[in-house]
C-alpha positions as CSV (number, residue, x, y, z in Angstrom):
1,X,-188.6,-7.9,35.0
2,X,-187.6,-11.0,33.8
3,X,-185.3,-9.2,31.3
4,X,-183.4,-7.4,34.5
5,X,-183.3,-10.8,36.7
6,X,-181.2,-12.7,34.2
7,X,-179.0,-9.4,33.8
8,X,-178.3,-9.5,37.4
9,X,-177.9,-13.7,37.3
10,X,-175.6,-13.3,34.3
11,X,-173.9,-10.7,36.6
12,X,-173.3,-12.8,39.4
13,X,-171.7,-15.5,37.3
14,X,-169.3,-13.2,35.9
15,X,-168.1,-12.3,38.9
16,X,-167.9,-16.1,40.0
17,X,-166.0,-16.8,36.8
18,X,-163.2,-14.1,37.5
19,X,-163.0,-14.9,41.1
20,X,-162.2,-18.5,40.8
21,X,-160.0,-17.8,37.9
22,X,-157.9,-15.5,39.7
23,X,-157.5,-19.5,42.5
24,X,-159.4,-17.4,45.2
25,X,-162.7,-16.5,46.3
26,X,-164.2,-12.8,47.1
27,X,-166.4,-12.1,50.0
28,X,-168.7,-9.5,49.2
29,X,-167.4,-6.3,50.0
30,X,-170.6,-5.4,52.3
31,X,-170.5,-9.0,53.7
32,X,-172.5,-9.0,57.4
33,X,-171.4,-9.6,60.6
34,X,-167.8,-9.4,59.0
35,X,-165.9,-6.8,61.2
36,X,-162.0,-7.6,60.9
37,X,-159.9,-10.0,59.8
38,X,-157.1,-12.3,60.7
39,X,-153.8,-12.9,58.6
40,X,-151.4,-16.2,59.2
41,X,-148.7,-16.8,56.3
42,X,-147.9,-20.8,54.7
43,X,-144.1,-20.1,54.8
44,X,-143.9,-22.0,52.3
45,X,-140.5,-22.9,50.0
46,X,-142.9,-23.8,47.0
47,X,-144.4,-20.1,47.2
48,X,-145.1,-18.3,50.3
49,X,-148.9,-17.4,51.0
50,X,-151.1,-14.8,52.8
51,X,-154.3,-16.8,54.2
52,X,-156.8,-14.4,55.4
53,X,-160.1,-15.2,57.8
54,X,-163.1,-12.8,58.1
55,X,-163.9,-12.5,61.8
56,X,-167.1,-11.8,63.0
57,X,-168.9,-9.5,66.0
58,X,-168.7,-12.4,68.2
59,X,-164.4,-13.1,67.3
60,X,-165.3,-16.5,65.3
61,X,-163.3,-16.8,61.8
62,X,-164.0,-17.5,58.7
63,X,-162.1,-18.6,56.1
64,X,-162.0,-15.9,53.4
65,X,-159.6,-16.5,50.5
66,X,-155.7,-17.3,50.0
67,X,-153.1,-14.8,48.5
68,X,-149.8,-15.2,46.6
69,X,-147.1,-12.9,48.0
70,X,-145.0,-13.9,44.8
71,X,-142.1,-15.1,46.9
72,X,-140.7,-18.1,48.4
73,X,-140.7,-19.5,52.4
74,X,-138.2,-21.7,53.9
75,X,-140.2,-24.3,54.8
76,X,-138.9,-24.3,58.3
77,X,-139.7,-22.5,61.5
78,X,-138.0,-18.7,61.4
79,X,-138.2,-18.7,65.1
80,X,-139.6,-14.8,65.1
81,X,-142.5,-12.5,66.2
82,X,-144.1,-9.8,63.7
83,X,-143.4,-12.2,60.1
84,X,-146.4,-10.7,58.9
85,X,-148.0,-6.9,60.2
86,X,-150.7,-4.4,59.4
87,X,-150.3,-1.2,59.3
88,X,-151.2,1.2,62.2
89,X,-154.4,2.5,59.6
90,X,-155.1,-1.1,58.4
91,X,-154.9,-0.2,55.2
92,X,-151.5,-2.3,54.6
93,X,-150.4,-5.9,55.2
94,X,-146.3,-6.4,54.9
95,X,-145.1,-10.1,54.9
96,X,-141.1,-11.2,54.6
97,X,-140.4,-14.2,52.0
98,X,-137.4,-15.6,54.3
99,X,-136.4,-18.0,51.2
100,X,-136.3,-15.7,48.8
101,X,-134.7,-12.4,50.4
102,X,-137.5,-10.3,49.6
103,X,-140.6,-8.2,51.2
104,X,-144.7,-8.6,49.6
105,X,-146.7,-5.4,50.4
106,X,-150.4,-5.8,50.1
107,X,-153.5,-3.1,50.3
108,X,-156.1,-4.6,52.2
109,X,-159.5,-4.3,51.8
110,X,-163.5,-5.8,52.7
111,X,-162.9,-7.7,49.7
112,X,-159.3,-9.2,50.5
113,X,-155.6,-8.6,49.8
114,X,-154.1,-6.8,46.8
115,X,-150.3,-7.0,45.8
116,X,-148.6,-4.1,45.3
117,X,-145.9,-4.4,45.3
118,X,-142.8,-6.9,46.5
119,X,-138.5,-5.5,47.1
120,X,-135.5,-7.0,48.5
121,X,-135.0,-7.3,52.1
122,X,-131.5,-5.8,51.5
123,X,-130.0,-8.6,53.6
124,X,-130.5,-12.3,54.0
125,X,-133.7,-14.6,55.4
126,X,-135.8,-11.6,56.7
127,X,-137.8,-12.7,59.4
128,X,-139.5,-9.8,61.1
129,X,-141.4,-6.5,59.7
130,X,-142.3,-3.2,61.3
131,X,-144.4,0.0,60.4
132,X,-145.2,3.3,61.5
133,X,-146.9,5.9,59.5
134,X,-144.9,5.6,56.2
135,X,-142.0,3.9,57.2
136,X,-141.7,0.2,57.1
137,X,-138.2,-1.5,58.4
138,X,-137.5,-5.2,58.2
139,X,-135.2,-7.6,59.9
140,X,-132.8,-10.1,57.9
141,X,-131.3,-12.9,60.1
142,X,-128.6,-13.2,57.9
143,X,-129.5,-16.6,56.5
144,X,-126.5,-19.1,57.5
145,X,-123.7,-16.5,58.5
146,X,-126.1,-15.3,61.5
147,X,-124.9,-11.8,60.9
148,X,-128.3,-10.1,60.9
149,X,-129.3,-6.4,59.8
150,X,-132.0,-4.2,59.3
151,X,-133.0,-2.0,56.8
152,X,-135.9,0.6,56.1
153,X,-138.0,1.8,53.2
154,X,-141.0,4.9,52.5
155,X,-144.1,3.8,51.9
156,X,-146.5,6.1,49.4
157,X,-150.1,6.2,49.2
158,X,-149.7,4.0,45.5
159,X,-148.7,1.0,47.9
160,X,-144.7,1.2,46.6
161,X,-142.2,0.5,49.2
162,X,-138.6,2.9,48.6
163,X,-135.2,1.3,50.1
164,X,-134.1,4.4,52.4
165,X,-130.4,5.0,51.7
166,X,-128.6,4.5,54.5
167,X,-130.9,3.1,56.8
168,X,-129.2,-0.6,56.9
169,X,-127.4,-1.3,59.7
170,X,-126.1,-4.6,61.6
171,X,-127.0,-6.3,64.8
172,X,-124.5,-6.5,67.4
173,X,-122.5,-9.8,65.4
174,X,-123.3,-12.9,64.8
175,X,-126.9,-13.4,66.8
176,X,-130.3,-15.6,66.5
177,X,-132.7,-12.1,66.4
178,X,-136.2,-12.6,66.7
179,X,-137.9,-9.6,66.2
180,X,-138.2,-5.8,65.3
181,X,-140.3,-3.4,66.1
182,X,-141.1,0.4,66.4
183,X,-141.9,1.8,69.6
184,X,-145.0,3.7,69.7
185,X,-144.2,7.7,69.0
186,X,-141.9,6.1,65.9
187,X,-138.5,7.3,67.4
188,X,-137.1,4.3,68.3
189,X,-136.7,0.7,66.7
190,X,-136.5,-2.2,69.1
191,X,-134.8,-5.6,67.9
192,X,-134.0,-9.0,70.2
193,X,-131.2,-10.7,70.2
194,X,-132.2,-14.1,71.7
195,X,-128.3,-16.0,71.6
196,X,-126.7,-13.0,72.8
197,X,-129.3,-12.3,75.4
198,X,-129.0,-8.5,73.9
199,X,-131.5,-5.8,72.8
200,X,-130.7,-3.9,70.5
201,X,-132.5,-0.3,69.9
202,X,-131.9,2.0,67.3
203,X,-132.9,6.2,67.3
204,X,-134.5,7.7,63.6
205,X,-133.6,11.2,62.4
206,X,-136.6,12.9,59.9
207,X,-135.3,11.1,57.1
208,X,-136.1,7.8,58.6
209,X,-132.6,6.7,58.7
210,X,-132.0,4.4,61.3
211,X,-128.8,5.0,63.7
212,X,-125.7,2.2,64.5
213,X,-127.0,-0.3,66.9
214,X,-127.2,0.9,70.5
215,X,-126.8,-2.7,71.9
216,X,-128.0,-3.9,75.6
217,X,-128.0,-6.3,78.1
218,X,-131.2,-8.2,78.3
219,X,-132.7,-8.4,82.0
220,X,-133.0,-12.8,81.2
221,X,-132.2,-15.1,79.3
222,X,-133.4,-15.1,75.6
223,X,-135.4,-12.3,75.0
224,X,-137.6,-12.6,72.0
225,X,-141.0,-11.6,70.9
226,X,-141.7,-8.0,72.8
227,X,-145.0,-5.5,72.7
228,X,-145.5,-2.1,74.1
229,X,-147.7,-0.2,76.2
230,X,-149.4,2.7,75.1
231,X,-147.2,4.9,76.6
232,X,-144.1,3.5,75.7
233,X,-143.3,0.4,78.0
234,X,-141.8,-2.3,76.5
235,X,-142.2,-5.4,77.4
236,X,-140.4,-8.4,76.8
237,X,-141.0,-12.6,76.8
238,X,-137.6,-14.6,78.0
239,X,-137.9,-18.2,76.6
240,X,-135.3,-19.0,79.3
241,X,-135.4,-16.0,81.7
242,X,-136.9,-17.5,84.8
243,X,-135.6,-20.1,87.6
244,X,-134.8,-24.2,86.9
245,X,-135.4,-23.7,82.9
246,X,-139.1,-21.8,83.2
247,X,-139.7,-18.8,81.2
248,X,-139.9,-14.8,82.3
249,X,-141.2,-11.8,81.0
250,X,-139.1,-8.2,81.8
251,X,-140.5,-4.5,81.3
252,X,-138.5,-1.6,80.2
253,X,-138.6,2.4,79.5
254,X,-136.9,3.9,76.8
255,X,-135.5,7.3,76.8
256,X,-135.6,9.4,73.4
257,X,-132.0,7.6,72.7
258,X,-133.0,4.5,72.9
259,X,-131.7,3.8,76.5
260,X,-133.2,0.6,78.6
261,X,-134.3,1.1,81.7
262,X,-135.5,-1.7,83.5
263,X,-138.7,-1.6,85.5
264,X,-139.5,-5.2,86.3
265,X,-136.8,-7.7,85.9
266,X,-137.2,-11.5,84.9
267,X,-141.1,-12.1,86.3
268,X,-141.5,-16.0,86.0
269,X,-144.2,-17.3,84.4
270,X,-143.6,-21.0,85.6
271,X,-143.7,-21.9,82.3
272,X,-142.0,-23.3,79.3
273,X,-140.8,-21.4,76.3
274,X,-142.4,-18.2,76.9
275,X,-141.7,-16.7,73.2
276,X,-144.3,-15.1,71.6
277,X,-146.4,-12.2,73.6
278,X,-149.2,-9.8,73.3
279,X,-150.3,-6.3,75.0
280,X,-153.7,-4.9,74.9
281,X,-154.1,-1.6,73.8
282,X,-154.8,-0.1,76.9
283,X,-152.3,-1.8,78.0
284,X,-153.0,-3.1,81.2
285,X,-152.3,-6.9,80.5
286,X,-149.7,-8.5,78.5
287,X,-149.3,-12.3,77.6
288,X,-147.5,-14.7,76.8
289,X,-147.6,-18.2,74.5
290,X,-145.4,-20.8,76.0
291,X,-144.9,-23.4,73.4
292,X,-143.7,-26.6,75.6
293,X,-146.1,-26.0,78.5
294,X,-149.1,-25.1,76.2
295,X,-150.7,-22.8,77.5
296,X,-151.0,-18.8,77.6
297,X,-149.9,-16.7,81.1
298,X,-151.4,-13.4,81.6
299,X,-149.7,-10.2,83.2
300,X,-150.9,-7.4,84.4
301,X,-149.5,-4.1,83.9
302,X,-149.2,-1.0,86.0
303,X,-147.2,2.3,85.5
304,X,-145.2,0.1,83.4
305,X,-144.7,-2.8,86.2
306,X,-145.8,-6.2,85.6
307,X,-147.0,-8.6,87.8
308,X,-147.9,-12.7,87.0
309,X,-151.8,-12.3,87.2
310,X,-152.2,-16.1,85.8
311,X,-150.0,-18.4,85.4
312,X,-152.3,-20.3,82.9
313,X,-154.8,-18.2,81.9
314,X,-155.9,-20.3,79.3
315,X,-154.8,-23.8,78.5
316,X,-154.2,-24.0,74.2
317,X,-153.5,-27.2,71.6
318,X,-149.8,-28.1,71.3
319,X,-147.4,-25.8,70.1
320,X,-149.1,-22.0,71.0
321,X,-146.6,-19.5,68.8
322,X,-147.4,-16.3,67.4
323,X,-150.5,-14.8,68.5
324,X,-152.3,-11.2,68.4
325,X,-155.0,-9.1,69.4
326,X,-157.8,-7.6,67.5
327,X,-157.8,-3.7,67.2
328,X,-160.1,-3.4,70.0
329,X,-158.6,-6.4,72.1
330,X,-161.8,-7.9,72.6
331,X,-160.1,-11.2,71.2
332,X,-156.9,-12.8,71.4
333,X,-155.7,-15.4,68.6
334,X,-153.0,-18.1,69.1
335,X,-151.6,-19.9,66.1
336,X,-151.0,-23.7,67.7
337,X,-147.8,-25.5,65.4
338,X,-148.4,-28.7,67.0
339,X,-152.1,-29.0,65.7
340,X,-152.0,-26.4,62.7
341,X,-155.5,-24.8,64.6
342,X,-155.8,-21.4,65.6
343,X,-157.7,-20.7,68.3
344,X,-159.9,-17.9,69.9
345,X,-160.0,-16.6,73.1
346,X,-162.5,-13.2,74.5
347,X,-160.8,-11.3,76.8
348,X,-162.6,-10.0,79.9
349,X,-162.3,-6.9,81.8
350,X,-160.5,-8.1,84.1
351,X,-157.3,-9.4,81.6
352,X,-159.1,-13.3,82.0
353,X,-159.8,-14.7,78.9
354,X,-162.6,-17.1,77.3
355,X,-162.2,-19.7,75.1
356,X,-164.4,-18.6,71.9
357,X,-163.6,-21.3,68.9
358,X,-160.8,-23.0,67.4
359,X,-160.0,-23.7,63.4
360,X,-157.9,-25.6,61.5
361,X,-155.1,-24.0,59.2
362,X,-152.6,-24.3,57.0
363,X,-150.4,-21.9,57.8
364,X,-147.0,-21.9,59.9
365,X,-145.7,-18.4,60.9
366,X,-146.8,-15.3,61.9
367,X,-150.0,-13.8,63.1
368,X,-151.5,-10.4,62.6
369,X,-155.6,-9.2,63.5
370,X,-157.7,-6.1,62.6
């Protein structure tokens, strides 16, 4: 007995040894109470990191461990939604290194993040990332010529991401985007334009090859981060889309060609800097951070129509960007810029939400939650 104890000690010490040689630490893969995880990257010009939190049953986080994506941040804000996203199975994590020009693809797992593998961005300062099944497409702002693009890549079951020939194609000129994103079925990518107060949309033939730009008017003023219903609505935040310099938030439908449709134009929120926003996945309530009023405003959503249910529906620490729902949408997470927290919020049946905990991070963009 004796003999088998210090077998298992020595065990555990090895595993100690390799863990904080490799500059993080595992959680044990059948850890309790840990259910999902949040993801916020450092951004970071020195070397861009992926720091991960366990989250519990009850939506409070943990710190878990920090990853290298073995490329380079900016060091500045990128002014974007969806820097860093999982994968629709949760088996992937896909962060842009906007200072080095590059993508990090990591497999995710109870016991943390594993690099697989890391590819040019095929353009300049990518700030956005998008997946659907096993295609991944990424947005590059264009670094200082402001002449974005996007460009798409296969993803096999080995974690290697292929460049899709073909698939890059530009924005509608010289443009501030903010982010990209595929609409639900896959057929359709979705980019803002928040400068040219344009959305662009793009159509996908079997090949994944994306289409030229079919480029729109926005219904406000400076769309920018955007989420979709279920079915297919999308629905957009407008920093600057509502009356005497308050913030908006507009629905649209898509047809299969990537027309735009509007359904409700320019809601106000009578807030400030409406940017970054969220849908739930039954989606009957959408909302949006607004980063100089700081606080969060809830909508709610019917048959694609949306309707200012709170104008504050919860009051955050200064700065609310990026933010994002858990897989069941139990809880909603807001990165705060101004305090480097992020905090936790329930939400309710009824599209309220509860102020759960709030933490203290290092990181500075993006925001994704399993």
């Amino acid at each position: 007995m004796k003999k088998q104890n210090l077998i298992a000690i020595l065990g555990l010490f090895a595993l100690f040894i390799v863990a904080f040689s490799s500059g993080r630490v595992i959680a044990p893969a059948n850890a309790q109470g840990v259910v999902g995880g949040v993801y916020i990257m450092t951004n970071s010009a020195s070397g861009n990191q992926v720091i991960a939190y366990s989250r519990g049953p009850d939506g409070i986080l943990s710190w878990q461990a920090t990853f290298a994506t073995n490329g380079l941040g900016t060091g500045n804000g990128l002014g974007n939604q969806g820097g860093l996203v999982l994968s629709q199975d949760g088996q992937w994590l896909i962060v842009v290194n906007a200072g080095s020009n590059d993508i990090s693809l990591f497999r995710v797992s109870h016991n943390g993040l594993t690099l697989t593998d890391k590819t040019s961005s095929q353009g300049s300062t990518p700030i956005s990332v998008t997946e659907h099944g096993n295609l991944v497409y990424v947005l590059d702002a264009g670094g200082l010529s402001n002449i974005g693009n996007i460009a798409g890549y296969s993803l096999n079951d080995n974690g290697q991401l292929s460049a899709i020939a073909g698939s890059v194609q530009p924005l509608s000129g010289v443009t501030a985007p903010a982010q990209i994103s595929f609409n639900p079925s896959g057929t359709v990518l979705v980019v803002t334009e928040k400068t040219t107060n344009k959305i662009d949309t793009f159509t996908l033939n079997r090949q994944g090859v994306a289409s030229a730009p079919n480029v729109q008017a926005s219904g406000g003023a400076t769309p920018f981060g955007f989420g979709f219903t279920r079915s297919g609505t999308l629905i957009v935040s407008e920093a600057a889309g509502g009356p005497s310099g308050t913030s908006a938030v507009s629905s649209y439908a898509i047809s299969d060609n990537g027309d735009l449709t509007t359904l409700s134009g320019s809601v106000p929120d009578t807030q400030q800097a409406a940017c970054w926003i969220a849908v739930t996945g039954n989606g009957q309530f959408a909302y949006t951070t607004n980063t100089h009023s700081n606080t969060i405003s809830s909508y709610s959503v019917n048959d694609g129509n949306i309707k200012l249910q709170d104008a504050v529906a919860a009051s955050t620490d200064h700065g609310p960007l990026d933010m994002a729902l858990a897989r069941n949408s139990h809880f909603l997470y807001v990165f705060n810029s101004g305090s480097h927290t992020i905090e936790g919020f329930s939400v309710n049946a009824n599209g309220s939400l509860t102020w759960i905990d709030t933490i203290t991070t290092t990181g500075a963009d993006g925001l994704a939650a399993n």
